[in-house]
N, C-alpha and C positions, 0 to 999 in steps of 0.2 A: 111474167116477171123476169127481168134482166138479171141473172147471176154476177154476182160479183166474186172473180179465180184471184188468186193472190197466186204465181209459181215465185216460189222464196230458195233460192241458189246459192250457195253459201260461196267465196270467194277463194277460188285453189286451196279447197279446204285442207288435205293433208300438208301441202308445205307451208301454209299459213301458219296450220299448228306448231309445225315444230321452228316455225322463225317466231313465234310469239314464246316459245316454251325455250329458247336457246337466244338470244339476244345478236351475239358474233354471228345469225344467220341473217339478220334482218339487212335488205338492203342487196342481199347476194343472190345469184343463179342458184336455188338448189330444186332439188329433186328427188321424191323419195322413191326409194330402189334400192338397187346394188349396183355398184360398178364394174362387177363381173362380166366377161364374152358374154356372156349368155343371160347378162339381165336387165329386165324391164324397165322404163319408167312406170311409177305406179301414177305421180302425180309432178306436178312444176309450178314452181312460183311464175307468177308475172316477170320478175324479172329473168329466169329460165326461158320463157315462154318469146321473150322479146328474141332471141336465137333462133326461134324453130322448134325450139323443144317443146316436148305434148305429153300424153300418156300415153302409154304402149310403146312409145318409140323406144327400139334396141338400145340400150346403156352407149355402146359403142359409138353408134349415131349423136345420141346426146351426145360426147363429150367432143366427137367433131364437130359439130358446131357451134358447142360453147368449153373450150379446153378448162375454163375456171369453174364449171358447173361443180356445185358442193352435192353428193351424195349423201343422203340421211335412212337408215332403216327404217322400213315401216312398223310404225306403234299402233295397233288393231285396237288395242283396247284402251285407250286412249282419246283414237277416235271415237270410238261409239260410247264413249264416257261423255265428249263433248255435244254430241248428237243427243243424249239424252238431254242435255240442257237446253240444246235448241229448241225439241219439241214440246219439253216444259215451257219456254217459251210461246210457242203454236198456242198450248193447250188453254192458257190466258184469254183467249181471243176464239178459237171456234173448234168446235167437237169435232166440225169437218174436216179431216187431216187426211191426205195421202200419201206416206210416202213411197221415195221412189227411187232413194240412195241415203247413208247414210247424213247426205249433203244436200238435197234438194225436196221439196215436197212441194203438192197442190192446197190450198187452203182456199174452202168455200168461206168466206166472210159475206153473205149475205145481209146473213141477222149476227153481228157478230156479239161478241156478249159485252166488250164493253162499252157499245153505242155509239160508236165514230161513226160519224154521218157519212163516209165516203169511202171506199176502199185504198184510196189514195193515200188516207190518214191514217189506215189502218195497217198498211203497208211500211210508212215511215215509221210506224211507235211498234210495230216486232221488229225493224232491222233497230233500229234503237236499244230496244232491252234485248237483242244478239249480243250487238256489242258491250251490254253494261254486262252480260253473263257469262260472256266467254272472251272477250275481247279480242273478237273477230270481227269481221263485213260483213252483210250479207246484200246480194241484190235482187231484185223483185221485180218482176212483171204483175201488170195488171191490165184485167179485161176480162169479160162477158163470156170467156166458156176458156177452157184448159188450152188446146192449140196453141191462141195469139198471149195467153199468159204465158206459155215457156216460149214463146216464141221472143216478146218483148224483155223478160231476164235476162237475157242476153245482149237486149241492146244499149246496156248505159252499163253494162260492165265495166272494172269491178267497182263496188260499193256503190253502185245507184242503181233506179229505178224507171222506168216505163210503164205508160198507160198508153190502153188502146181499146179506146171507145166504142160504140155500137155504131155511130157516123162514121168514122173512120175506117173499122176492121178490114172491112173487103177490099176496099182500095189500096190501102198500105199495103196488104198480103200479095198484092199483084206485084209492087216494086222490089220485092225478097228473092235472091237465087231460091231454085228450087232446093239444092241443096242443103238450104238452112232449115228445111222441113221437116218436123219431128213424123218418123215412117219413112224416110227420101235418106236410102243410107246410100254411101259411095256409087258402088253399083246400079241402083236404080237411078240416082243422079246422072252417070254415065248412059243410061239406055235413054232415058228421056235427053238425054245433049242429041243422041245421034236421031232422035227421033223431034229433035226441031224444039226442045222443051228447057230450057234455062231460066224461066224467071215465071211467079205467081202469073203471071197475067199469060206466059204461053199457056200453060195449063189449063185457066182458065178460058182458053178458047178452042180445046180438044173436047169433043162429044164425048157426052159417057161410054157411047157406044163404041168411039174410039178406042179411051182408055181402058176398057173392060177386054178389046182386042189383046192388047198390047199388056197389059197387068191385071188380065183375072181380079181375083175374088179382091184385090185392093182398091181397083178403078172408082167404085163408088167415094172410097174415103180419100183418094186427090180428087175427086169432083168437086166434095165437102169443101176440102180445107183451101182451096182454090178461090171457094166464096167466101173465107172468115169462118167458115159451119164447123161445127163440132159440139155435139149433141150429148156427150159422155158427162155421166156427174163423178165430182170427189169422190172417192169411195173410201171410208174409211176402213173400209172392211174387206178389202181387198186380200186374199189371199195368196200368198206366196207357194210357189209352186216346187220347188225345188230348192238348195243348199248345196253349193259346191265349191272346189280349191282345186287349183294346178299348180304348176310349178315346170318351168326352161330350168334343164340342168346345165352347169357349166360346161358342161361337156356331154359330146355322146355315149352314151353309157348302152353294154352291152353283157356286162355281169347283172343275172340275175339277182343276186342277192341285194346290188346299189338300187336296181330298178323297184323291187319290192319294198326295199325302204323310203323310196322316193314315195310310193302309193300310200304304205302308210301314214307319213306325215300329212300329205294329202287329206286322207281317212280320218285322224286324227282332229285337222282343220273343223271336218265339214259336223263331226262328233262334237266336237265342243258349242259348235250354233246349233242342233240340234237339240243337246243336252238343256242349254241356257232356254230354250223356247219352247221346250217339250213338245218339239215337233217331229215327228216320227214318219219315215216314208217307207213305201212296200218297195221300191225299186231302187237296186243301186247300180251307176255304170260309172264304169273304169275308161278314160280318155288317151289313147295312147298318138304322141306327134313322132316320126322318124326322122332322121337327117335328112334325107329327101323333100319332108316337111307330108307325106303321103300320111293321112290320117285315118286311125277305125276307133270304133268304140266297144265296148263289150257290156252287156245289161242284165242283169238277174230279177226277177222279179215274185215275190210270196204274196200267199192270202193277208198275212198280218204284216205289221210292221217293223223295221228293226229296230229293238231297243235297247241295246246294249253294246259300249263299244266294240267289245270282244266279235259280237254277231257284225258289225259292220270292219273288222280286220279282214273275218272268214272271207266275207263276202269280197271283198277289194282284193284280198290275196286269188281269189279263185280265179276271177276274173283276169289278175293279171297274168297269173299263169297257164291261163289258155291262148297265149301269145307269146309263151318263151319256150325255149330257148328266142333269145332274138336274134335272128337273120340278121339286123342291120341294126346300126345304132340307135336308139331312143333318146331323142331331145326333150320330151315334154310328155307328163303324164299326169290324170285328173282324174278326180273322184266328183261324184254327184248324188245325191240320195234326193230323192223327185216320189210323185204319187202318194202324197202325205195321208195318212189315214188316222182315224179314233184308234187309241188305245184300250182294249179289252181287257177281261180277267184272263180269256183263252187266252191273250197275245203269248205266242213262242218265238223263240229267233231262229229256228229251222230253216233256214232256206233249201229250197226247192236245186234240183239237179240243174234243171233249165240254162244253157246261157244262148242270150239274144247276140247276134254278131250286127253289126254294120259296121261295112267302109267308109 
């Protein structure tokens, strides 16, 4: 039987929200961040985006290429206030849901529950009641396995949609930079140029036995996706593996006391999606960037889980202070709580003496 993937992409979702939530934005370059040295873009409008501007790119950057760019702070819970409505939305339509940001998910619409004869039609009537729910866009990809659906969401960007057929898939996939490949991050886009590989159809004429030279344990899945293949189902039950928050300080910081409280708000961060999801992990590690931009991390790990903010300060504090005094200044530091486990009667929040170092 042919699966019918819906991937449903929501359109510059954070700056969407805040030019639909603020009117004097609509129409303008913004971006939500800070416009501080030292701060990110989180997200960009379309019309941001017509400049160059992206996510991740340095505040600074952004506003060199668009000197009128509107900064807006980012609203978290806001967000995922809106996201809940989406997937109520989703939920109308099919059990099968994956997501995969608070912005994007896979939806199996096979047997979908309201009986739309096609996925086509089933596609247009959820970005439909998106926009009757939230009054936002959304755009869709559709096709026969997950790949060529996120692959085609992105081709009728923003606010439309894309199908891609079983006749089709393989062929189409040949004429795609390689780069536009979900698994094809920068770097491996870079080694496949120097190795003759730029477009679905180079790929598709590399041996496995090549690719498996050249990219180990991944060779098999560009073999895959090279031909349209992709064998994975929706999972709606996917597991999330870890919970974490960083933070670029405006500056290099080199007292102890700023940098510990950098970690905590961090800590803080990743305790409150914790808290909301009663999700509890046995491992926490502490992320530290230096001016140099020279990276290590620090990892603690127990038999039970931590469930209590308090036990997740200790932990973040300890870790960070097996790296101070600091030698040199610290731009960026991250908390992460990973290794999610069941909650027992025995659970304590003792952590263990143990700390893991990597560089």
């Amino acid at each position: 039987m042919v699966r019918k993937i819906i991937h449903v992409d929501m359109d510059a979702f954070f700056a969407s929200v805040e030019q639909r939530d603020d009117p004097a934005l609509r129409g303008k370059p913004v971006a939500v961040g800070h416009a501080a040295a030292r701060g990110v873009v989180a997200a960009a409008s379309y019309e941001a985006r017509a400049f160059g501007v992206r996510s991740a790119l340095p505040s600074v950057t952004a506003l060199r290429r668009c000197p009128d760019l509107v900064f807006v702070p980012p609203r978290f819970e806001v967000y995922r206030d809106v996201s809940r409505q989406i997937h109520e939305v989703f939920a109308r339509y099919t059990d099968l849901i994956q997501p995969l940001s608070l912005d994007e998910a896979y939806l199996d619409v096979t047997a979908n529950k309201c009986g739309l004869d096609t996925a086509w039609l089933t596609a247009k009537a959820i970005r439909a009641d998106i926009l009757a729910a939230t009054g936002l866009t959304a755009s869709a990809g559709v096709s026969y396995n997950k790949f060529l659906a996120k692959l085609a969401s992105d081709h009728r960007k923003p606010n439309g949609q894309f199908a891609v057929t079983p006749e089709m898939g393989a062929a189409w996939v040949e004429t795609l930079p390689v780069s536009r490949f979900h698994g094809v991050g920068p770097v491996t886009a870079g080694k496949m140029k120097r190795l003759g590989i730029e477009t679905g159809a180079d790929l598709k004429a590399k041996s496995l036995a090549f690719l498996q030279q050249h990219f180990g344990s991944s060779a098999e899945w560009y073999h895959a996706i090279a031909r349209g293949e992709d064998d994975r189902l929706v999972n709606p039950n996917r597991v999330r593996k870890s919970s974490g928050s960083e933070t670029t300080f405006d500056r290099d910081l080199t007292e102890a006391a700023e940098i510990e409280a950098g970690v905590l708000r961090m800590a803080d961060d990743v305790w409150h999606w914790c808290e909301s999801r009663q999700a509890f992990g046995r491992t926490v590690t502490v992320k530290v960037k230096y001016a140099d931009f020279h990276q290590l991390t620090r990892r603690r790990s127990q038999p039970v889980p931590v469930t209590s903010r308090d036990a997740l300060y200790g932990a973040a504090l300890a870790l960070i202070r097996s790296v101070l005094p600091a030698e040199k200044g610290i731009r960026l530091v991250g908390v992460t709580v990973s290794n999610f486990a069941a909650v027992t009667a025995e659970t304590t929040d003792e952590l263990p003496i143990f700390v893991e170092a990597a560089a």
